[in-house]
N, CA, C and O atoms as a CHARMM CRD file, in Angstrom:
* protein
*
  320
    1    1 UNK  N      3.15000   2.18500  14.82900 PROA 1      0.00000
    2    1 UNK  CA     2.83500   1.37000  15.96600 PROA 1      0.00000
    3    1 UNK  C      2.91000  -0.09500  15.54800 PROA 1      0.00000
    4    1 UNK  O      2.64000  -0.56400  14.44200 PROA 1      0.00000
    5    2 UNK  N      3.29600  -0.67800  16.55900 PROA 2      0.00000
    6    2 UNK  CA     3.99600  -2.40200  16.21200 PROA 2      0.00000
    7    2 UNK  C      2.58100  -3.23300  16.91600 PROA 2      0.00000
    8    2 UNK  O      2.31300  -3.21600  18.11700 PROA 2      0.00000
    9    3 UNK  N      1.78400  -3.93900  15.85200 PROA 3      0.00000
   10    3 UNK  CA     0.70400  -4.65100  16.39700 PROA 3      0.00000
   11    3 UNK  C      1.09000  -6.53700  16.34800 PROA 3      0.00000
   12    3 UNK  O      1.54600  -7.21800  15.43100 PROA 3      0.00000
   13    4 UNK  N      0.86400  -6.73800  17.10400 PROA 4      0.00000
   14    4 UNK  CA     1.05600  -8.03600  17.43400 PROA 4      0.00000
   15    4 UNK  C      0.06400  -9.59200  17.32400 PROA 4      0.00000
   16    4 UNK  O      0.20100 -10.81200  17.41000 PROA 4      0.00000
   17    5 UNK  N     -0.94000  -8.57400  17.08600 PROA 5      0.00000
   18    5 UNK  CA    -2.64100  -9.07600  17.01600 PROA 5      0.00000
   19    5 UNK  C     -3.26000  -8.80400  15.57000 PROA 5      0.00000
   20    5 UNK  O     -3.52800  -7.61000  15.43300 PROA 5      0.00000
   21    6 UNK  N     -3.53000  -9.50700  14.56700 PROA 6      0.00000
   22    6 UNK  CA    -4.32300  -9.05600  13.56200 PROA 6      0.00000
   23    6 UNK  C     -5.36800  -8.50200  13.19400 PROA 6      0.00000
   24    6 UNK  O     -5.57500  -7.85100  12.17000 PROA 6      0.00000
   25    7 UNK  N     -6.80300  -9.04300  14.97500 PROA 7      0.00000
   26    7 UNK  CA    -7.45900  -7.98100  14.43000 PROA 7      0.00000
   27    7 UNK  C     -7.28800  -6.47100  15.18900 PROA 7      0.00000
   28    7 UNK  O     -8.06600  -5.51900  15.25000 PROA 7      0.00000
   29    8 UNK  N     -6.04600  -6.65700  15.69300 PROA 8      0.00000
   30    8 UNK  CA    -6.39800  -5.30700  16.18400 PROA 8      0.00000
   31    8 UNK  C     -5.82500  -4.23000  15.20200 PROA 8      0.00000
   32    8 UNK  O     -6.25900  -3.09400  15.01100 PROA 8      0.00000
   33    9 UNK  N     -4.40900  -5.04600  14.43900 PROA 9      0.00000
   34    9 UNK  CA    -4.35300  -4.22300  12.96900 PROA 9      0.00000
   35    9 UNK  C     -5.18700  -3.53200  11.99600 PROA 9      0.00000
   36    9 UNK  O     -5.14700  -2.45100  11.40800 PROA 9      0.00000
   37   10 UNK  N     -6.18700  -4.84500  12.05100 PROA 10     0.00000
   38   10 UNK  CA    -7.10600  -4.53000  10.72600 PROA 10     0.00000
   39   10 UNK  C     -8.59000  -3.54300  11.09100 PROA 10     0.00000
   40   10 UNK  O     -9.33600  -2.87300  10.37700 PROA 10     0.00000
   41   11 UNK  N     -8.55800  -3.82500  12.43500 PROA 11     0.00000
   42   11 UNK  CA    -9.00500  -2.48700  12.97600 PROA 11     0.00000
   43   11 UNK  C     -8.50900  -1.11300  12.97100 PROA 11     0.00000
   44   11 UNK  O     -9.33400  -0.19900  12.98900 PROA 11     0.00000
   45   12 UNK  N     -6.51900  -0.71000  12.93300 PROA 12     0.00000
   46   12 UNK  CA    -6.21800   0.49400  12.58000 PROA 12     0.00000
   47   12 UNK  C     -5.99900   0.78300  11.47600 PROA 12     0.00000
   48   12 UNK  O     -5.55500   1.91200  11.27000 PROA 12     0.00000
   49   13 UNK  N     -6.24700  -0.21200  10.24600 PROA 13     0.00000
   50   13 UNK  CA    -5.64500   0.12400   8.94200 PROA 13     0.00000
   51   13 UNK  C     -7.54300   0.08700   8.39600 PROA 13     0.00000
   52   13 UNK  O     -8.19000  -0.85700   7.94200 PROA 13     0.00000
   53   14 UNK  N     -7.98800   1.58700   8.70100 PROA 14     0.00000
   54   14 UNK  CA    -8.98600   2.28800   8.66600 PROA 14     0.00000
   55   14 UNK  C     -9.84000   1.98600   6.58800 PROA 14     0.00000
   56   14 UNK  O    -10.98900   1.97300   6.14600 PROA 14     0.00000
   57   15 UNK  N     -8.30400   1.78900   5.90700 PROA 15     0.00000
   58   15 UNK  CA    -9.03700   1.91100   4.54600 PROA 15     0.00000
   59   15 UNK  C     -8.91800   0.52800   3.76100 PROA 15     0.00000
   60   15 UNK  O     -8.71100   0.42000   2.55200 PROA 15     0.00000
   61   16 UNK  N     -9.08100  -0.47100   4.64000 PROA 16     0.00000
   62   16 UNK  CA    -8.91500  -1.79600   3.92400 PROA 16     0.00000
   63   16 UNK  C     -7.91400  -2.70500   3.37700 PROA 16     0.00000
   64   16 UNK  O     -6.90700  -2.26400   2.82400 PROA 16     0.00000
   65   17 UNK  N     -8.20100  -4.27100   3.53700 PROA 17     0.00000
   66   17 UNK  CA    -6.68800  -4.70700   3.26600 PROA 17     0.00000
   67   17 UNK  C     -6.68500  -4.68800   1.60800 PROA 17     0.00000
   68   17 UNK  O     -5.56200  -4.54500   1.12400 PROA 17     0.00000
   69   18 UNK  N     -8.04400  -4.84200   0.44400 PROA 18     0.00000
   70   18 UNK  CA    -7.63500  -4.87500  -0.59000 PROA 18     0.00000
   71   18 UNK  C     -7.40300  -6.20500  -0.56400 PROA 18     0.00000
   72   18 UNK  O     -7.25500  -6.98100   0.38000 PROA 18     0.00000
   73   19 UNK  N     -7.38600  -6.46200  -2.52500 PROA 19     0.00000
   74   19 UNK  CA    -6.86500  -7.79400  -3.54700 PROA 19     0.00000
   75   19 UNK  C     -5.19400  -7.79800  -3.36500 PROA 19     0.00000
   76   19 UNK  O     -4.42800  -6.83400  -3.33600 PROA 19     0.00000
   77   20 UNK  N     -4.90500  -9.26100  -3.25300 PROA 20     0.00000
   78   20 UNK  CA    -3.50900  -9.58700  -3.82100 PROA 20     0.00000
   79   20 UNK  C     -2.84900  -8.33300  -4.61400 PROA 20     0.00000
   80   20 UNK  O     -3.41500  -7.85500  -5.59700 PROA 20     0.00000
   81   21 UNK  N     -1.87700  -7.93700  -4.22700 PROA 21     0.00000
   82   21 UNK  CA    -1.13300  -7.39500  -5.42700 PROA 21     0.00000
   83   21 UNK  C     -0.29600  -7.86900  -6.63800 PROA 21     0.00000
   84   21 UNK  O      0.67100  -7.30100  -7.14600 PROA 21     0.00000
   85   22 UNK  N     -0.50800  -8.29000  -6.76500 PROA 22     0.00000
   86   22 UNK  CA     0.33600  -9.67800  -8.00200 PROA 22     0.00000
   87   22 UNK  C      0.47900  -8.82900  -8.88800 PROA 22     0.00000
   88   22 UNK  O      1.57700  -9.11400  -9.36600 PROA 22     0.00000
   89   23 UNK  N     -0.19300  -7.33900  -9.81800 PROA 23     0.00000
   90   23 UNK  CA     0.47500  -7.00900 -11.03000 PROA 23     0.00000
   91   23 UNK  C      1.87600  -6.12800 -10.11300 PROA 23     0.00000
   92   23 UNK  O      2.41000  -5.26200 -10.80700 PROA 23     0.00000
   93   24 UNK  N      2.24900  -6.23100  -9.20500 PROA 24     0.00000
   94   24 UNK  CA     3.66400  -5.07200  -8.37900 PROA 24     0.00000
   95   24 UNK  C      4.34700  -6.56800  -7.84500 PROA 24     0.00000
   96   24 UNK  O      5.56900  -6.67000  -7.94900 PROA 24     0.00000
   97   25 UNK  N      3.78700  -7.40000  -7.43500 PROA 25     0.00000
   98   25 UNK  CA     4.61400  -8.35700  -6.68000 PROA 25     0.00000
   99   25 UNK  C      5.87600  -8.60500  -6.88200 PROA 25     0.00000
  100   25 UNK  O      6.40500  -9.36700  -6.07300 PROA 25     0.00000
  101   26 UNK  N      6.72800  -8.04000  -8.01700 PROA 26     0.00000
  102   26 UNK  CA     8.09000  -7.83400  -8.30600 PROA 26     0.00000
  103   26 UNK  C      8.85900  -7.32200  -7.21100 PROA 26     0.00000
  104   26 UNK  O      9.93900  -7.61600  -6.69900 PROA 26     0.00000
  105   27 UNK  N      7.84300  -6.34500  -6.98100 PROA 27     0.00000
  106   27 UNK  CA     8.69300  -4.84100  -5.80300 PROA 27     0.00000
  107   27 UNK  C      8.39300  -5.53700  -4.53500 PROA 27     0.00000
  108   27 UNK  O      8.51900  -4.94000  -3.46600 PROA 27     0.00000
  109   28 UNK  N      8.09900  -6.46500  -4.58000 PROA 28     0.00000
  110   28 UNK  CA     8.34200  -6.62600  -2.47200 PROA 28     0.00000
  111   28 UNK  C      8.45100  -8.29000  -2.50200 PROA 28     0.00000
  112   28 UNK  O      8.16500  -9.13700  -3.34900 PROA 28     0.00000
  113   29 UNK  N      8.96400  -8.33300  -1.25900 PROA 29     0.00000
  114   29 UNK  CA     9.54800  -9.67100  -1.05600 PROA 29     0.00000
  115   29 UNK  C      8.27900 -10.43600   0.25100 PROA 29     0.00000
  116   29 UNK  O      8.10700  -9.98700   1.38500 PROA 29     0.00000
  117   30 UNK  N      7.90800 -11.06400  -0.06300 PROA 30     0.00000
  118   30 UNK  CA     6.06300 -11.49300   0.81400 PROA 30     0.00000
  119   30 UNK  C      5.11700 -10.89700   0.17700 PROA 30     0.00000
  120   30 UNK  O      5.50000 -10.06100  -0.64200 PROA 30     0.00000
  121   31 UNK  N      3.82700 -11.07600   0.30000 PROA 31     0.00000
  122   31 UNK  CA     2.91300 -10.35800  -0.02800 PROA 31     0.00000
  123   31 UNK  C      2.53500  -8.74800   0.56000 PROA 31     0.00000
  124   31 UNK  O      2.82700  -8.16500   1.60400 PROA 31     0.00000
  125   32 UNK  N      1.76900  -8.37100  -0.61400 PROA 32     0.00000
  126   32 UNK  CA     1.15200  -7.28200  -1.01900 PROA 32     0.00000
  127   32 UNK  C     -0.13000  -7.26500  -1.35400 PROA 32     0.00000
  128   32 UNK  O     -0.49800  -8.06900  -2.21000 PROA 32     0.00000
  129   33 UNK  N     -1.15200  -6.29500  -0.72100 PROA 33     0.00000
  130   33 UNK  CA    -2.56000  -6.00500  -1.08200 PROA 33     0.00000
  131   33 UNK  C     -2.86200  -4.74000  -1.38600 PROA 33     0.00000
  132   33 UNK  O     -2.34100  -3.83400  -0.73700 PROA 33     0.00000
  133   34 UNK  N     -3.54900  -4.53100  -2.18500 PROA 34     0.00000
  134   34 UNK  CA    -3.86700  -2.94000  -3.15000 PROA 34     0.00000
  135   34 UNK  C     -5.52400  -2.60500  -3.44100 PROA 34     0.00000
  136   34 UNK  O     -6.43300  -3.02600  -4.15700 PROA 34     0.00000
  137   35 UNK  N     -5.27300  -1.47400  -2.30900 PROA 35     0.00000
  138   35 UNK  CA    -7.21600  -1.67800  -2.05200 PROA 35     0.00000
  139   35 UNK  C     -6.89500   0.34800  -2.49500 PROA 35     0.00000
  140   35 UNK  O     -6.35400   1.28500  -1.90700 PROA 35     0.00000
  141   36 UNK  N     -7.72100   0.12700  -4.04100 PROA 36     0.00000
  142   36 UNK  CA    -7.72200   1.38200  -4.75100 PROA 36     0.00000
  143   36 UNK  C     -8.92200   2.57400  -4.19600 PROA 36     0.00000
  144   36 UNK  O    -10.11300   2.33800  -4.39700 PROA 36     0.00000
  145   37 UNK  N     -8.60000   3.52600  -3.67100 PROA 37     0.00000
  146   37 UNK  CA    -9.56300   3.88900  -3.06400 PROA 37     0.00000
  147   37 UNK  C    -10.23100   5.39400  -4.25400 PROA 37     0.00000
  148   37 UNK  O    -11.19500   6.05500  -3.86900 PROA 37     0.00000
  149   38 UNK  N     -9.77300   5.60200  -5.16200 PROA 38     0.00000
  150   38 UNK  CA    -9.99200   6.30400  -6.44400 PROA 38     0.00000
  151   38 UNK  C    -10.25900   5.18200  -7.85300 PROA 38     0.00000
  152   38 UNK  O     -9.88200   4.02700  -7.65700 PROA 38     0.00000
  153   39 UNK  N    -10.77500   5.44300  -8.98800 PROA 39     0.00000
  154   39 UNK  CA   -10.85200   4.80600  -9.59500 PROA 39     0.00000
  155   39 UNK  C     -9.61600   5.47100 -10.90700 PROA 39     0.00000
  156   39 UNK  O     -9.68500   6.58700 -11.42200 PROA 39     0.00000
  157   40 UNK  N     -8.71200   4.55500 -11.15500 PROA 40     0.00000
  158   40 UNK  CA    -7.30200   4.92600 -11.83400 PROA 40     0.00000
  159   40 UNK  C     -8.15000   5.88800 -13.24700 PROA 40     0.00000
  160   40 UNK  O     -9.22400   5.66500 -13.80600 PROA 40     0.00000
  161   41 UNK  N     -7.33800   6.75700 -13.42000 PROA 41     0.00000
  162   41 UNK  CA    -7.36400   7.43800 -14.60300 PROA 41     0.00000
  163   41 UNK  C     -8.74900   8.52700 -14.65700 PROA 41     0.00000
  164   41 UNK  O     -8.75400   9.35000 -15.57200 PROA 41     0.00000
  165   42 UNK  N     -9.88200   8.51800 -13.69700 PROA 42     0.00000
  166   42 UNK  CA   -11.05900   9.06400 -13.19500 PROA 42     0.00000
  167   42 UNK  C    -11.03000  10.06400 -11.97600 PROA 42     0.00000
  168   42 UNK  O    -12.04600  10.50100 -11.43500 PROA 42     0.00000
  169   43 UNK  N     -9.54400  10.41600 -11.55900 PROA 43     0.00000
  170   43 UNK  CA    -9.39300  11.58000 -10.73800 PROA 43     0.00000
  171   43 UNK  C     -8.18700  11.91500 -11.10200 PROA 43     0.00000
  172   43 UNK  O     -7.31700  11.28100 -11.69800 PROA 43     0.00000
  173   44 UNK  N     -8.24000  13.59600 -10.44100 PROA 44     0.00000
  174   44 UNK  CA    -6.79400  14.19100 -10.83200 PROA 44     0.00000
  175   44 UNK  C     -5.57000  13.26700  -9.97200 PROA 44     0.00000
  176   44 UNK  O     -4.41500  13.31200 -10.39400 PROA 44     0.00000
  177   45 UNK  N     -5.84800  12.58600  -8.96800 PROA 45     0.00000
  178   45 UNK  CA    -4.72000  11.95100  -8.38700 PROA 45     0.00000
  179   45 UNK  C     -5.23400  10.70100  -7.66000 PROA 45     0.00000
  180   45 UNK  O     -6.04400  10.76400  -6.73500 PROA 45     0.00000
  181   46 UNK  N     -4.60800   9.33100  -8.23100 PROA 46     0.00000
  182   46 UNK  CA    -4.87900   7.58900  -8.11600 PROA 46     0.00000
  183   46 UNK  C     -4.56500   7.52100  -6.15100 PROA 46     0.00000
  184   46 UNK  O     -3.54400   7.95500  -5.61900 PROA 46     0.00000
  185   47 UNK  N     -5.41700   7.04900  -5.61500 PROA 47     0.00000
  186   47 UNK  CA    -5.28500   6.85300  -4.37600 PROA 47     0.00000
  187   47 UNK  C     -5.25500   5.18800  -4.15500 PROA 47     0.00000
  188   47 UNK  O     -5.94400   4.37800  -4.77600 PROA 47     0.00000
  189   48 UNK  N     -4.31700   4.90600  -3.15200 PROA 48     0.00000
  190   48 UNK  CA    -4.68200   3.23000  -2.62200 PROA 48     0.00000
  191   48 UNK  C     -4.14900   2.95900  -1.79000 PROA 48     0.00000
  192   48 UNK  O     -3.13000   3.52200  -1.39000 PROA 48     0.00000
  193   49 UNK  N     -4.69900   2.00500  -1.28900 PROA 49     0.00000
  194   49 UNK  CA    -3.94500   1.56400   0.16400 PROA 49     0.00000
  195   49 UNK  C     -3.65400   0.53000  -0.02200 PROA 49     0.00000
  196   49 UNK  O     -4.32000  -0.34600  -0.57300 PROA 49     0.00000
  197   50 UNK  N     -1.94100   0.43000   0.68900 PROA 50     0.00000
  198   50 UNK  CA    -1.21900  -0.92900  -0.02700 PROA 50     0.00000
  199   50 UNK  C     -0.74200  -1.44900   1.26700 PROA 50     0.00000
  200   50 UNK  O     -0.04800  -0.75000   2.00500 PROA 50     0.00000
  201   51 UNK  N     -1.10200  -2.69000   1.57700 PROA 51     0.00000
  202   51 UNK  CA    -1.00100  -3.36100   3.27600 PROA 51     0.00000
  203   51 UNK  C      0.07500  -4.44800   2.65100 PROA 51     0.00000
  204   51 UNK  O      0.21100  -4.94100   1.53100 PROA 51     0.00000
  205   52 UNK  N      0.80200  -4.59100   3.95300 PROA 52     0.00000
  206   52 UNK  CA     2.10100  -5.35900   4.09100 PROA 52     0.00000
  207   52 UNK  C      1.53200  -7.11000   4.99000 PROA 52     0.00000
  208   52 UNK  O      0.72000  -7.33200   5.88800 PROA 52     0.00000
  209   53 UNK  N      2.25500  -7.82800   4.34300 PROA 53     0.00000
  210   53 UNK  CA     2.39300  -8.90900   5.64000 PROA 53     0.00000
  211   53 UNK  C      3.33400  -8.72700   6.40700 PROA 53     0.00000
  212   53 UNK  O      4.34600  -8.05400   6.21400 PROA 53     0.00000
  213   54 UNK  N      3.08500  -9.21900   7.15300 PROA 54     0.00000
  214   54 UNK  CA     4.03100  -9.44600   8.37000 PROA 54     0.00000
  215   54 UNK  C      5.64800  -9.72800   7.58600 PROA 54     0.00000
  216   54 UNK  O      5.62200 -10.75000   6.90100 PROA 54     0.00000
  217   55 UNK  N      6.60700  -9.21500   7.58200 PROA 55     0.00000
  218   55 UNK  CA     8.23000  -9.80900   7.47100 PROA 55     0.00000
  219   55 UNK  C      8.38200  -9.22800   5.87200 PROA 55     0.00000
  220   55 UNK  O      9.46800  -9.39400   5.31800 PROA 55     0.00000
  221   56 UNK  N      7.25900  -8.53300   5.12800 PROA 56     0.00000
  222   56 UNK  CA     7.24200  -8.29300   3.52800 PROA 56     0.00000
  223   56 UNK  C      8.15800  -7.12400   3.54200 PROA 56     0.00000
  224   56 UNK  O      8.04400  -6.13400   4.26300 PROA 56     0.00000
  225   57 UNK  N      9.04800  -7.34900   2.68800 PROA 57     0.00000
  226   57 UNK  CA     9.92500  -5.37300   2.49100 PROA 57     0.00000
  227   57 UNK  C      9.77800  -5.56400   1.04600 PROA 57     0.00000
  228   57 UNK  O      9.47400  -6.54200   0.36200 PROA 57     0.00000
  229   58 UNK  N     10.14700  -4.08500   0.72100 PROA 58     0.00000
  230   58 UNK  CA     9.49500  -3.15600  -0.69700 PROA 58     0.00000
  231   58 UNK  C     11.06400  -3.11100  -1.06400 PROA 58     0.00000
  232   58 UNK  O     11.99700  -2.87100  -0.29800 PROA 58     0.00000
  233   59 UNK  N     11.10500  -3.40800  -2.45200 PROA 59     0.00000
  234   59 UNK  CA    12.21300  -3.14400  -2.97500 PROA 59     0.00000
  235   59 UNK  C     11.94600  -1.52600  -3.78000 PROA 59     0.00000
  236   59 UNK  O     11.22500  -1.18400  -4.71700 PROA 59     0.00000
  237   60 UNK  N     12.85500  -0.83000  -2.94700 PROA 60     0.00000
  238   60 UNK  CA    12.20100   0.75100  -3.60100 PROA 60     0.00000
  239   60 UNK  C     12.33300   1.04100  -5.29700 PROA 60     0.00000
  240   60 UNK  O     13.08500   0.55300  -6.14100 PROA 60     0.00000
  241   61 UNK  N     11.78300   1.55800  -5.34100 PROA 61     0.00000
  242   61 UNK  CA    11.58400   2.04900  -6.86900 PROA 61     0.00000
  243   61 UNK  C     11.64400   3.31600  -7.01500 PROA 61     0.00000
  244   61 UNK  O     11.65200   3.82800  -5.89600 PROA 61     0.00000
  245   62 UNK  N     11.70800   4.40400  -8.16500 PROA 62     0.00000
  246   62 UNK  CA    11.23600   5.11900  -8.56600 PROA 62     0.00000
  247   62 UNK  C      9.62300   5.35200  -9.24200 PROA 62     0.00000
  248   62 UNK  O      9.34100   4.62900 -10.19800 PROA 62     0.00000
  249   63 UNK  N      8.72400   6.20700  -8.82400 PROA 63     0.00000
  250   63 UNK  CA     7.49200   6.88700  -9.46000 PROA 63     0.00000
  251   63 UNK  C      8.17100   7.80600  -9.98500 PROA 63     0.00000
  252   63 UNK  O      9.12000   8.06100  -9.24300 PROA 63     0.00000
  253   64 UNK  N      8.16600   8.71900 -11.30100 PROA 64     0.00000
  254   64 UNK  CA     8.38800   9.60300 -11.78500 PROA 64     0.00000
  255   64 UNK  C      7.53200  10.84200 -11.47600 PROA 64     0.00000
  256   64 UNK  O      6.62100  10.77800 -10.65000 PROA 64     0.00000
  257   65 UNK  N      7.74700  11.66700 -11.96400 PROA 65     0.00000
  258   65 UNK  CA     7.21700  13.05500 -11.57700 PROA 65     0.00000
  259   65 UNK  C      6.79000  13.88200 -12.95000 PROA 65     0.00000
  260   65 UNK  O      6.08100  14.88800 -12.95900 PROA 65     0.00000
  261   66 UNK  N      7.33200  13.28700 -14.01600 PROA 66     0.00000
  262   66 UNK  CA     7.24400  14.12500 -15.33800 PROA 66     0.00000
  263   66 UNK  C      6.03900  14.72100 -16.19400 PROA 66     0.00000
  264   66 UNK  O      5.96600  15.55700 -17.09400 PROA 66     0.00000
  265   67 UNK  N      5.05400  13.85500 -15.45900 PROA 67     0.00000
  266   67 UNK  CA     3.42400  14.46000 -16.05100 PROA 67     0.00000
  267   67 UNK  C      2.70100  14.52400 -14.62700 PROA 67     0.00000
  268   67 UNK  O      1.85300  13.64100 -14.49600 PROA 67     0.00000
  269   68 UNK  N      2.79900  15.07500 -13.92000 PROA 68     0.00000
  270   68 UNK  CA     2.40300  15.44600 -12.72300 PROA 68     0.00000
  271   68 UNK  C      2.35400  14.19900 -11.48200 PROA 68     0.00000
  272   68 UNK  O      1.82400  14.43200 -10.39500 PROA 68     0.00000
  273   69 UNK  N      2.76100  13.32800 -11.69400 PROA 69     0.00000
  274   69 UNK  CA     2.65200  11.69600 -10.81900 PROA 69     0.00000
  275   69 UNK  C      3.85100  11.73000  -9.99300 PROA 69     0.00000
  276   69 UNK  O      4.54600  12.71800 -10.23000 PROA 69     0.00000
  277   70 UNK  N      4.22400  11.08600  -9.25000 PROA 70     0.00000
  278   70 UNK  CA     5.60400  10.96600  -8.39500 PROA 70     0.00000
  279   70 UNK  C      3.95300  10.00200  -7.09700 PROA 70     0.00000
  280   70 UNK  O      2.80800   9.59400  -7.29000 PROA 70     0.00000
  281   71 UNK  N      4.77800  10.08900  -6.09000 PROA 71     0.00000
  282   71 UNK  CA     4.34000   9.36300  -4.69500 PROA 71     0.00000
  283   71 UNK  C      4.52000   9.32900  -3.62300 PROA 71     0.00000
  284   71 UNK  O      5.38700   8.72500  -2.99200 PROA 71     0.00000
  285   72 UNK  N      3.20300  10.39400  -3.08200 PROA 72     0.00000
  286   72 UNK  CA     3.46700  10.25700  -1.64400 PROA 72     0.00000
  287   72 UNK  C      3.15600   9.05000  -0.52300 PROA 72     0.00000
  288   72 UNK  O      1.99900   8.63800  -0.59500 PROA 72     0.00000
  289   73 UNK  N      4.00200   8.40000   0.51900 PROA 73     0.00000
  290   73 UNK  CA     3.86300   7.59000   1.00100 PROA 73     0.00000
  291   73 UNK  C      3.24600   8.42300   2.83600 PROA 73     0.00000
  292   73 UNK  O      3.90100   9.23900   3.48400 PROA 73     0.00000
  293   74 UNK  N      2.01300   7.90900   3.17400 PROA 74     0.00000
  294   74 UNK  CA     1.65100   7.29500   4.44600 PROA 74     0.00000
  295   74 UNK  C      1.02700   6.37900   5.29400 PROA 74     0.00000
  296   74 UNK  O     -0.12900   5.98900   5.13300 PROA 74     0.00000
  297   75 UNK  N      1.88800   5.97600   6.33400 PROA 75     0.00000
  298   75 UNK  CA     2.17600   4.88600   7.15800 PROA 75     0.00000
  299   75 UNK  C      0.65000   5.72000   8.38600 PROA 75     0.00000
  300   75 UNK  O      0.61500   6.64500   9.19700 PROA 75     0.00000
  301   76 UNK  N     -0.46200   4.60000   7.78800 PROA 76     0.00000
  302   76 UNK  CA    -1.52400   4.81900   8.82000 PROA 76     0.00000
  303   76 UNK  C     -1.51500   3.83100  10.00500 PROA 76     0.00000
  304   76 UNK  O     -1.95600   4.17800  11.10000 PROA 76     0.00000
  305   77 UNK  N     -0.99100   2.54800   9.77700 PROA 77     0.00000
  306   77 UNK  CA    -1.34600   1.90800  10.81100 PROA 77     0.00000
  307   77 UNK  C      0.24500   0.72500  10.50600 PROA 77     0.00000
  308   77 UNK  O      0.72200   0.53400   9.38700 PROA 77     0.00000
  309   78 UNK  N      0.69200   0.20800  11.58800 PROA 78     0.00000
  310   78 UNK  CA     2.16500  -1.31100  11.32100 PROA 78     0.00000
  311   78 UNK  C      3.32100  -0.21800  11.95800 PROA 78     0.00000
  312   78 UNK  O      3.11600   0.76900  12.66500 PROA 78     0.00000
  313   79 UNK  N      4.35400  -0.65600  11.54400 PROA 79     0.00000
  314   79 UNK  CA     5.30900  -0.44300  11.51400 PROA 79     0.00000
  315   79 UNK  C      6.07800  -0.11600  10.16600 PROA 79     0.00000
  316   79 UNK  O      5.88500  -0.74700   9.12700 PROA 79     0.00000
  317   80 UNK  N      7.01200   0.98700  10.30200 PROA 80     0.00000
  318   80 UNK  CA     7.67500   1.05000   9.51300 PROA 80     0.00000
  319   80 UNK  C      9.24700   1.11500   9.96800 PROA 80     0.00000
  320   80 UNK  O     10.13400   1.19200   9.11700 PROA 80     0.00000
């Protein structure tokens, strides 16, 4: 869904906008925020929610898969 209004965004993006992403800021072109909702290395699988600005695209990457990691992506609230 295409929001036009910020707070009505930050009202559907239910799990927070999160810190700057600056250690990934390589992979996208605008900013990035990374609001960890697991604590890394303290569960069987790292959770976070990673919010876009407005006009930001992701230069895709690979996650690997080789020790059980790879990455699932979902789109809770914006546009994709």
């Amino acid at each position: 869904m295409k929001y036009s209004d910020k707070a009505e965004f930050d009202k559907a993006n239910s799990f927070g906008l999160g810190n700057p992403n600056d250690a990934f800021a390589q992979y996208f072109d605008g900013n990035s925020y990374l609001n960890p909702l697991t604590e890394f290395g303290k569960a069987p699988l790292f959770l976070a929610n990673v919010t876009f600005d407005p006009g930001t695209r992701n230069h895709w990457h690979v996650h690997h898969a080789d020790k059980g990691g790879g990455q699932i992506l979902i789109c809770t609230a914006g546009e994709v």
